[in-house]
C-alpha positions in Angstrom: -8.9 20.1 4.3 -8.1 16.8 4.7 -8.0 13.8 2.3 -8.4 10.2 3.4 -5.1 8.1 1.7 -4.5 4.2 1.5 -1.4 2.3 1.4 -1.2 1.4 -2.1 2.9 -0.6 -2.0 5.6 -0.3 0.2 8.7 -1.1 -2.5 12.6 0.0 -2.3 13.7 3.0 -4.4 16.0 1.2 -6.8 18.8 4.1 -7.0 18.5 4.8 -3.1 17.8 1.6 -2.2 15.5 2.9 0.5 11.6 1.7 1.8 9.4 3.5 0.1 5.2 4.0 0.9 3.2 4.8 -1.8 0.3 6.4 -0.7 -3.2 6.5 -2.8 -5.8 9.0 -2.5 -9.4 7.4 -1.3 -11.4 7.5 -4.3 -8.7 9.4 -6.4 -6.7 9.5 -9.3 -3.3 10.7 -7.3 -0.5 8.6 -5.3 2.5 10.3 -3.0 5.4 8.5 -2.3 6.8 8.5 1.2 10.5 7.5 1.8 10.8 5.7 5.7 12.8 4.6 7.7 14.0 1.0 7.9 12.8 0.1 11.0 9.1 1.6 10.4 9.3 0.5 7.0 8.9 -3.3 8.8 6.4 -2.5 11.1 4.7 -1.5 7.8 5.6 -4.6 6.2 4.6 -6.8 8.9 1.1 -5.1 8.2 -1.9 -5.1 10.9 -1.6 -6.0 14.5 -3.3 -9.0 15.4 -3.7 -11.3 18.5 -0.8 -13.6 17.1 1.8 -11.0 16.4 4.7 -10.5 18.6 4.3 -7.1 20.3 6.3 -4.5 18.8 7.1 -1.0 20.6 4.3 0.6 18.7 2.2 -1.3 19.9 2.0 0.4 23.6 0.8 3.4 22.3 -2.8 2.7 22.2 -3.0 1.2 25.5 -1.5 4.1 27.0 -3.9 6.5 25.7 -6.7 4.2 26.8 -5.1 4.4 30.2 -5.5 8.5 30.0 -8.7 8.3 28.7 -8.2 8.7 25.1 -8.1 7.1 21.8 -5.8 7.6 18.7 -8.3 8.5 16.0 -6.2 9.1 12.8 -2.7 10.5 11.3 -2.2 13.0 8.9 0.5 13.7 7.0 0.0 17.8 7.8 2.9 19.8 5.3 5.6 19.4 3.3 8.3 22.1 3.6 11.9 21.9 1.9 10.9 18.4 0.5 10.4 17.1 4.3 6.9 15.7 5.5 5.2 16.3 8.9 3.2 14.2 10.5 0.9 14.0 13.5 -1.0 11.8 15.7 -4.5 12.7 16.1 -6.7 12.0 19.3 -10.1 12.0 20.0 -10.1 15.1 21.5 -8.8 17.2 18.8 -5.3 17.4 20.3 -2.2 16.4 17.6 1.3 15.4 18.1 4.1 16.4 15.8 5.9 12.6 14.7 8.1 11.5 12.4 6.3 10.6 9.0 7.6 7.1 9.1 6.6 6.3 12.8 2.7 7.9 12.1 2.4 5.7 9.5 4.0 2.6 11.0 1.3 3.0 13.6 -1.2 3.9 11.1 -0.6 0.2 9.7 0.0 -1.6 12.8 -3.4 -0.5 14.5 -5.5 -0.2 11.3 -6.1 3.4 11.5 -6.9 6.1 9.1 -4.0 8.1 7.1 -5.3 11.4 5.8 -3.5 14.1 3.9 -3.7 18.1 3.7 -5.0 19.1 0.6 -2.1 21.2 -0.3 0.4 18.5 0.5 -1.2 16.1 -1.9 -1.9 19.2 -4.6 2.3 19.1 -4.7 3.6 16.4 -4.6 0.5 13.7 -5.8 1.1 12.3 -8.6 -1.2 10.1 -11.0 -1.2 6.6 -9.9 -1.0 5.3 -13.7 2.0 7.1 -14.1 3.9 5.6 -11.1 2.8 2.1 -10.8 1.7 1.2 -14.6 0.1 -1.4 -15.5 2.8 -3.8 -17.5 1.3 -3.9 -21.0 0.7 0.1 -20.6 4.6 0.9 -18.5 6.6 2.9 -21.3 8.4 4.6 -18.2 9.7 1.3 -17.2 8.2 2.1 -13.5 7.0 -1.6 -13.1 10.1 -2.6 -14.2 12.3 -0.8 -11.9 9.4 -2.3 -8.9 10.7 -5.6 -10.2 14.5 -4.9 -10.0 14.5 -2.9 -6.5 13.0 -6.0 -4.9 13.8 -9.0 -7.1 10.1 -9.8 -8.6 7.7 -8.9 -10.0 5.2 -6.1 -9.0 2.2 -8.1 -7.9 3.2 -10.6 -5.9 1.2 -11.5 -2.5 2.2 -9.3 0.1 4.2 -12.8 2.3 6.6 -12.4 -1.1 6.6 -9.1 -0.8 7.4 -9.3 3.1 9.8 -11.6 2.8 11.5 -9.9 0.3 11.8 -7.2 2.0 13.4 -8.7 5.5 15.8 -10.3 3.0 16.9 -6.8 1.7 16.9 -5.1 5.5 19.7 -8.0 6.7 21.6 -7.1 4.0 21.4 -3.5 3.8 24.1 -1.7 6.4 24.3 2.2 7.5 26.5 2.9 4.5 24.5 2.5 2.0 22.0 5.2 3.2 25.4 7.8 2.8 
């Protein structure tokens, strides 16, 4: 069984200082957080395709299905095994294709499509949303604080500042800092 999940922030781990997802179940309690890769992470942050964006490379997908007569219904994020997701596109006709975690949800974004989860996947690893984003009069763990230090402000800000933010840590970062 699937569940239906939302993009509830994309922040940067502080320790790791890698692009995180959080995702949020539909109508749930429960959040999972997915670590990406850089480049997905700002196709994520540069958020639903629209007739003014400049075409990105995930943006040929669709049009290719359309051209072999199908459409891209939906990703799911299908297991977890060894602390490693996997994902898969999934078409109208029922078929799926095993993809990277990070690129199914870049494309999930990009084209507006639904994210679902398996049950058992979000069972392990979900966690309560209250307990990873907080609000700031209730964050004992210091969560929102951390938010606020692994991208310089503070947790609610509109998603441009958060954008921007995050382009501003991606020129800075370099390949070591991922060792």
């Amino acid at each position: 069984m699937t569940r239906t999940m939302h993009v509830l922030r994309l922040i940067v781990h502080a320790r790791s200082r890698q692009p995180v997802l959080l995702l949020g179940e539909a109508g749930g309690q429960r959040c999972v957080p997915v670590f990406l890769r850089p480049p997905q992470a700002e196709v994520i942050a540069a958020g639903r395709r629209d007739d003014s964006s400049t075409a990105l490379t995930q943006d040929v997908l669709l049009p290719v299905a359309a051209a072999l007569g199908h459409t891209l219904d939906s990703v799911e994020i299908s297991d977890l095994t060894d602390g490693v997701y996997t994902a898969e596109l999934v078409f109208d006709d029922g078929t799926r294709l095993a993809v990277k975690p990070s690129d199914a949800l870049a494309i999930a974004v990009r084209e507006g499509l639904s994210i679902g989860m398996a049950e058992h996947v979000l069972d392990e690893v979900g966690q309560p949303i209250e307990d990873v984003l907080p609000s700031d009069s209730a964050d004992e763990s210091g969560i929102t604080a951390q938010a606020r230090a692994a991208t310089g402000g503070t947790a609610a800000e509109p998603p441009e500042e958060q954008l921007q933010q995050f382009r501003e840590f991606i020129d800075e970062v370099s390949p070591d800092d991922f060792r």
